[in-house]
C-alpha positions, 0 to 999 in steps of 0.5 A: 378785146377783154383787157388782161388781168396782172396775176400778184400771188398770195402768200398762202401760208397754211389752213387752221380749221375752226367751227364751221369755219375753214380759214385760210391764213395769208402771212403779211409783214405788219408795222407795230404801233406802240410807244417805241419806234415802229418795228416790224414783225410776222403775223397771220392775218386770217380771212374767213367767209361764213355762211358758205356751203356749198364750197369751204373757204379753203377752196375757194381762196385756193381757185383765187389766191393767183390773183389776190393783192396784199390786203395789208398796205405799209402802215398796217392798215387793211388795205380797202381797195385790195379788200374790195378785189377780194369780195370782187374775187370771191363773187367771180368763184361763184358767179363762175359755179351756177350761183348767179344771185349770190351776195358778198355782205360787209366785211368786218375787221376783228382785231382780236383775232386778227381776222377778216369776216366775209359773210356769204349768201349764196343762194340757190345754183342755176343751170341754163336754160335756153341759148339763141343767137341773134341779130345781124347774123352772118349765116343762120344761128345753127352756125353761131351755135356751134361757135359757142360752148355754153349748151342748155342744161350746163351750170351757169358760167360767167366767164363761160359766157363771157368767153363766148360773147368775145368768140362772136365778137371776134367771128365778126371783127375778122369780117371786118366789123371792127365795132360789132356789138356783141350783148349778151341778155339774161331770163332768170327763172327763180322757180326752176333755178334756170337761166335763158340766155340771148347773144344779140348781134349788130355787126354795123359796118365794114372797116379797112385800116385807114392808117398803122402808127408806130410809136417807137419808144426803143432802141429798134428801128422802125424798119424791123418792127414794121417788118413784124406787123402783120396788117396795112392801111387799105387792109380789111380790119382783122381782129386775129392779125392784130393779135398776130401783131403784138405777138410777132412784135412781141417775139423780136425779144427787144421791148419791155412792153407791146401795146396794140390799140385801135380808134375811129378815122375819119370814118365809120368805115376807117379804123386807125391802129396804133403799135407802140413798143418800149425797151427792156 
């Protein structure tokens, strides 16, 4: 399963418009430096992408501001790491409307104008081109097919595709394959600005569940949460009901945290889940 992404909003404070330029400001607390004791004060701190043109920078920092960090850390200092997931997240916009080549230049820190500069090449869009399925395949690839949403001739989607390769995973994880491989391999045509796609499938072996552990980090007792889960040692691997299980064990409103987890047993055909709860 693709691991959960935490959304931290931005504060997004208003738009100055420059030449060329759309700068969104984004409002951080910033510690002043100087021959007195450090204070703090409200400064705007501007990013501002160049060479964009197919999107202005308002829209794209608009489709990400959910899940951008402070890019300043307590001393001040741009914070690197955050500035890393910023160029990650402006990448992901593009990679996710046709522009699969783009590339994110070096961002520079002026100081004068309290501004980072985030250069842009966006190259050109790309649309699918062909799609096929696979492999080890459960019924013919017309089936799989109609699984899917990606269809020749759209705009070139990562997360689309992304999407689509964990809708096949799961198809064959809720036959029991608990280590299917779904991998997904790319023909680019820079002359027709087309991409073929080819989801390849290796289901491996069928698994049952040799065990389901309870970590029982709270105050509920083992009884009651056992009651809530929905799969059993002996029980086909189901990819679905493990889902059901964290929501379920979720729903009893008494845990700060769910964490479902799955590990080899003593088999390739034997899986171990692992149910672990812990108190508000």
């Amino acid at each position: 399963m693709t691991p959960a992404v935490t959304p931290r909003l931005a504060y997004v404070a208003g738009i100055v418009v420059a030449t060329c330029v759309v700068a969104v400001i984004i409002w951080e607390t910033i510690g002043v430096v100087g021959d007195a004791a450090p204070t703090t004060e409200t400064r705007p701190l501007a990013i501002e992408l160049v060479g964009n043109r197919a999107f202005s920078t308002a829209e794209i920092r608009a489709d990400v501001a959910h899940l951008e960090s402070p890019l300043l850390d307590g001393s001040g200092a741009v914070d690197d790491e955050s500035l890393q997931r910023e160029v990650l997240l402006i990448s992901s916009f593009y990679w996710d409307h046709g522009y699969a080549n783009v590339k994110i230049g070096t961002p520079r820190f002026e100081r004068s104008r309290n501004t980072i500069v985030i250069p842009v090449d966006e190259g050109p869009s790309f649309t699918i081109d062909t799609v096929t399925v696979k492999g080890q395949l459960i019924g013919d690839e017309h089936r799989h097919l109609a699984m899917i949403h990606i269809r020749p001739g759209e705009r070139f989607s990562r997360k689309m595709i992304a999407d689509d390769r964990e809708t096949l995973a799961t198809f064959y994880e809720d036959q029991a394959y608990a280590y299917a491989d779904v991998r997904v391999t790319t023909q680019l045509d820079l002359a027709r600005r087309t991409i073929g796609l080819a989801f390849e499938i290796d289901h491996g072996v069928p698994a049952s569940f040799e065990r389901v552990d309870l970590i029982n980090n709270s105050r509920t007792s083992d009884d009651t949460i056992r009651r809530a889960i929905a799969v059993a040692a002996g029980q086909p691997y189901n990819a679905t009901r493990l889902d059901e299980t964290r929501r379920r064990v979720a729903a009893l409103g008494r845990f700060h945290d769910v964490a479902v987890s799955i590990r080899h047993g003593s088999t390739d055909a034997l899986v171990v889940a692992t149910i672990e709860v812990s108190d508000e």
